[in-house]
N, C-alpha and C positions, 0 to 999 in steps of 0.2 A: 348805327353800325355801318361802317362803309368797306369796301375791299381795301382800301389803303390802311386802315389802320389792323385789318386783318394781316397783309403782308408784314406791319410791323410787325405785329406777333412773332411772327412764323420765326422773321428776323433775331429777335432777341432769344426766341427757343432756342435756335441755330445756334446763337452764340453765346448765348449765359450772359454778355453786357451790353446796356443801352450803346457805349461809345460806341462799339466796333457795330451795332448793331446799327448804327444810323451812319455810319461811314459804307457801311455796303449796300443798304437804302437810299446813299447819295443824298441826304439830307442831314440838318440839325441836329445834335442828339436831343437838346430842349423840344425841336418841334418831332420826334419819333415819342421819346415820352411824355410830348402832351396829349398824344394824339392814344396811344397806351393806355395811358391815365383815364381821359375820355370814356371809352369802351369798357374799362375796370367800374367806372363810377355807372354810365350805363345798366351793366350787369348785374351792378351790386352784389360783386364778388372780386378777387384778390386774383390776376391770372399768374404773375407770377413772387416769388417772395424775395423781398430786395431784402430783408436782413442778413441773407448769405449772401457769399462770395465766394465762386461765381453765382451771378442772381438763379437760383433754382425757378421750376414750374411746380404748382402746384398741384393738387390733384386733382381739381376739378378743372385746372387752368390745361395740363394734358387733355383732358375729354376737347377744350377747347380749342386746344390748337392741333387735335385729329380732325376734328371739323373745320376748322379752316384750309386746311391743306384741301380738303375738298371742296370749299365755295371756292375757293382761289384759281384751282384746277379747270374748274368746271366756266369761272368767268372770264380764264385764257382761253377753252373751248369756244367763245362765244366768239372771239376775234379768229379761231380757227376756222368756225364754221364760213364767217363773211369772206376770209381771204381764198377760200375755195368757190365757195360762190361766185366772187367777181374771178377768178382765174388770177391773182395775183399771188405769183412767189418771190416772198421778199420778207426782208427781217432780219434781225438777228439770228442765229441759228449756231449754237456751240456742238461744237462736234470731238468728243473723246475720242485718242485710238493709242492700244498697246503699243509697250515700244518696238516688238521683232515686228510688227506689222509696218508705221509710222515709215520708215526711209524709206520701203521700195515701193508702198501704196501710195504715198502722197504726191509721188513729182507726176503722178502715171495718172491722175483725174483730175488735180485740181484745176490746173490749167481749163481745161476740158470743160469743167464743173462754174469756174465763176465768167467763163468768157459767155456758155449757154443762160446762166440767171445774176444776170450782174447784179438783182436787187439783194440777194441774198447776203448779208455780212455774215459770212465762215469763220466763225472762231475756233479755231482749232486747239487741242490740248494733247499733250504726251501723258500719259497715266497709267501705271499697271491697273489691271483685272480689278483687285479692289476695289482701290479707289473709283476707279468705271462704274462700279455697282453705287458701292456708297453714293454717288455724287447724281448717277438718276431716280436713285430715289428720293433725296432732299431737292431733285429740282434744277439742278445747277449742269447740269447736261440736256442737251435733248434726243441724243443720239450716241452711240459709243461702235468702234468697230473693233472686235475681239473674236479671239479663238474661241470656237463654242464647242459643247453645250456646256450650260454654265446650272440651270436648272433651277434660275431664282424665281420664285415665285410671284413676282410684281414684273418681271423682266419676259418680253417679248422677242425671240431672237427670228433673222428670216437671213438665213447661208447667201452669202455673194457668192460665195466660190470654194473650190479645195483644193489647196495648196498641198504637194507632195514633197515627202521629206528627199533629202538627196544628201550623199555620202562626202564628205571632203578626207580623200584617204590619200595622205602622200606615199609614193611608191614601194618606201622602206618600210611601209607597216604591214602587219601579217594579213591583211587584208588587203594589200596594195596590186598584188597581181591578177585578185578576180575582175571577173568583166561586170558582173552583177552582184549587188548588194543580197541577203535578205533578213530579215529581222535576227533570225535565230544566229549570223553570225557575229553580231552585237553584241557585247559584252561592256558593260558602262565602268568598269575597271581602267581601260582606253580610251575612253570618250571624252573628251573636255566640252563640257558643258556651262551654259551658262550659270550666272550664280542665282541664290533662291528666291525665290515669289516669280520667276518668270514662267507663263505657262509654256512656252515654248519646251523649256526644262521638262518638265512633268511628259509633256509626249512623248519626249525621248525616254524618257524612263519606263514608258509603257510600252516600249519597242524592244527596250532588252531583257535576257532572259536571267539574267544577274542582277544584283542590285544591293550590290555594295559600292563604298566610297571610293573617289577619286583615288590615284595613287597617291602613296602615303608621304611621299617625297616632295609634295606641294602641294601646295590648297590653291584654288582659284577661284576668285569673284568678279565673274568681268561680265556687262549688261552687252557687250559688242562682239558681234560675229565674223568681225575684221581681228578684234583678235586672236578669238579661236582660230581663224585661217592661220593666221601669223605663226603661234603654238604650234600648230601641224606641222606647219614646215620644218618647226624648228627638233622636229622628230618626236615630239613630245605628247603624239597620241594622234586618231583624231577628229570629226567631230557631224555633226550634220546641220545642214542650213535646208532655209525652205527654199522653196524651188525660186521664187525672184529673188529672191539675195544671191542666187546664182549669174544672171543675169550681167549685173554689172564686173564680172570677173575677170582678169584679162587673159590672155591666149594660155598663158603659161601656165596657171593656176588652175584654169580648166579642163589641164591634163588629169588633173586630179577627183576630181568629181566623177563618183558612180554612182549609179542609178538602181534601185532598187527592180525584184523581178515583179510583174506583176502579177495581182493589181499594187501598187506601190504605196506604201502608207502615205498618210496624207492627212493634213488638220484642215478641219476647216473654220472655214474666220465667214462672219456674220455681222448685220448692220444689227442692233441692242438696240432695246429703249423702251418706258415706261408702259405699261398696260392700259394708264388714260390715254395713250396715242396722240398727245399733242404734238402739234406741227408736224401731222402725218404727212402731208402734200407736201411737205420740203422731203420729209425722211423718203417719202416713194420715190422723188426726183433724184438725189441721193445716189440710192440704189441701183435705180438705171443705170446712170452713169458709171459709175462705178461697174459692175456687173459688166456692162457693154465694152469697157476697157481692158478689163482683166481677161474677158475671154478670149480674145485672141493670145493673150502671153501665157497662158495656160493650154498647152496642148494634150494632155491628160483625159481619157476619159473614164478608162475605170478606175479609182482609188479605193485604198483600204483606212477608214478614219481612224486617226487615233488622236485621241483628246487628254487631255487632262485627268477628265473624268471617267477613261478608259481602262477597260481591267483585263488581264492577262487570260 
């Protein structure tokens, strides 16, 4: 029994077939199911059952490929351990992040980020909330940055920062002549909001004291906060952004943005990631980074969170 042909495992559970199952192995499909086959004759047991399509696991072939996920785990740990040891940061290192987050976090560290550990290969990925979850727990992430708290049970969240919500009210709206926003004059009847699965969404919805649908005279599905701007203008309601998507806004549109009273509600967004803590010494370095950038564009100190998971 070796870890290679353990990974195949893991591999073909992943995907129900040898092909795809050895094109993401980067090898053979002949040499993944010989080396499958192998381990199966080994055991002298069947791990998974090719008569269906997709190849199913079997039941005892499950018990075994829960145990692999943890020799596997634990023989990534070993190479964790040495690259701490010598002080060496460097590797591959894929890194998930939501989409309201992804434009105004990523131009503001990365630079920052691979100029300080050039060994490091950043792979970065766009994914909602879901998919973030799904993806460190089969492995394929090692790090995710998301609006938290998210409350998963295998998921480890540690806050960079709290980002406050901020008003984009153009003048003509009933709300255009206050100097200060606050929750209660919120009504999500007027709000154009993004469309569904976005947690961004969901805090706003925890902010207002209504909680009925859009107006009836249009439906919107739009993942961009450029367009919500645009809508405003166009009299059509209007809307909240987080506080760096304010940022890059130009003189004019800035007339428009108000501020909530304090403490000012606020999400906050979190580095994620796995409870075996692999390639923790990248994820801490990471952080820093990150964290030490964001604070000075963040002049906010008291905030009011409001999450997803936030109740009225």
């Amino acid at each position: 029994m070796t870890i290679t042909q353990l990974q195949y495992v893991l591999a073909v559970a992943e995907h129900h077939n040898f092909t795809l199952a050895a094109e993401k192995s980067f090898v053979t499909q002949p040499t993944l199911s010989m080396q499958v086959q192998k381990l199966e004759d080994e055991l002298d047991i069947l791990i998974f059952d090719r008569s269906k399509k997709p190849i199913s696991v079997t039941e005892v072939g499950k018990k075994i490929v829960e145990q692999a996920k943890n020799i596997v785990n634990e023989a990534n740990r070993i190479k964790d351990i040495v690259d701490q040891e010598k002080g060496y940061i460097g590797g591959t290192y894929t890194l998930g992040i939501i989409p309201t987050i992804m434009p105004t976090l990523l131009p503001m560290f990365l630079r920052t980020f691979i100029k300080k550990y050039p060994k490091v290969n950043l792979v970065i990925k766009e994914q909602n909330t879901a998919d973030l979850i799904g993806n460190l727990e089969a492995g394929h992430l090692d790090a995710a940055i998301a609006a938290t708290p998210l409350q998963v049970e295998f998921i480890k969240e540690r806050p960079l920062y709290y980002e406050p919500f901020v008003g984009y009210v153009p003048k003509e709206h009933r709300l255009g002549q206050q100097k200060e926003l606050r929750p209660d004059d919120l009504d999500v009847s007027d709000i154009l909001l993004l469309q569904d699965g976005h947690c961004f969404r969901e805090g706003v919805l925890n902010l207002c004291h209504t909680k009925h649908a859009n107006p009836e005279h249009f439906s919107l599905q739009s993942g961009s906060f450029e367009t919500l701007v645009n809508l405003a203008d166009e009299g059509l309601g209007m809307t909240l952004l987080p506080y760096l998507n304010t940022l890059s806004l130009d003189a004019e549109h800035r007339k428009n943005l108000k501020f909530f009273q304090d403490p000012p509600p606020a999400r906050e967004v979190s580095i994620i990631y796995h409870k075996n803590e692999l390639k923790l010494h990248i994820t801490e370095v990471l952080k820093e980074t990150i964290a030490a950038v964001v604070r000075g564009a963040i002049a906010f100190q008291d905030v009011k969170i409001v999450s997803p998971l936030s109740q009225k």
